[in-house]
N, C-alpha and C positions, 0 to 999 in steps of 0.2 A: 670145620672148614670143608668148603666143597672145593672141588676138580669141577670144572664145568667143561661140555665137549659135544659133538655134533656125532651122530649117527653116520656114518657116511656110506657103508655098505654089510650083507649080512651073506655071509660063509657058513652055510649048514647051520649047526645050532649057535655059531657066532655071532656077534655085532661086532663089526671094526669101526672102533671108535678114533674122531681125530680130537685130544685134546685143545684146550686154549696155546700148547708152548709146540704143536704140529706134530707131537710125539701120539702114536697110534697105538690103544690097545682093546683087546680082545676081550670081550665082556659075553659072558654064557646070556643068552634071550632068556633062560627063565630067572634071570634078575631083574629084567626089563620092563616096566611095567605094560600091560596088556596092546595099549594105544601106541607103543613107540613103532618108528618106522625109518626109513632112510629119511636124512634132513633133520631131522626132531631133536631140538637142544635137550642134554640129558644132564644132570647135575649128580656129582657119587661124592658120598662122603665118606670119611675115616675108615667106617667099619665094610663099606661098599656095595653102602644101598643105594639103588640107583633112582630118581625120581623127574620124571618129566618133567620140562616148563616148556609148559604151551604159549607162556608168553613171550621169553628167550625167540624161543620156534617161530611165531610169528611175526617177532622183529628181523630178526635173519631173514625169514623169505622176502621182507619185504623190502629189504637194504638191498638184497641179490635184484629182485625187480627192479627197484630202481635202477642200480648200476646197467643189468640189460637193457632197459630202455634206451638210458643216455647212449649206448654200445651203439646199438640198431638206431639210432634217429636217422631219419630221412635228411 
């Protein structure tokens, strides 16, 4: 079973991660795979490997787009 969770900011060698239940934790960068960055959906399982999805990632950025647009319409 995965933990699935969003990047949300990186403290020295941390990544502060926000879980799916808003609960935040602190994951060491050299678990992370090479590509992850602020925003980037991270998936960690049992034993606490942690593995990008780029497609997670790119559905979120683009739910947030939308929601800003509707925000900002003229």
């Amino acid at each position: 079973m995965y933990r699935k969770g969003t990047i949300d900011r990186f403290e020295g060698d941390w990544a502060v991660v926000e879980l799916e239940d808003r609960e935040f934790v602190d994951i060491s960068i050299d678990l992370l795979p090479p590509d992850a960055k602020e925003g980037s959906v991270i998936l960690i399982d049992g034993d606490g490997k942690v593995i990008a999805s780029a497609q997670e990632t790119d559905e979120q950025r683009e739910r947030i787009n939308e929601l800003m647009d509707r925000l900002f319409e003229d």
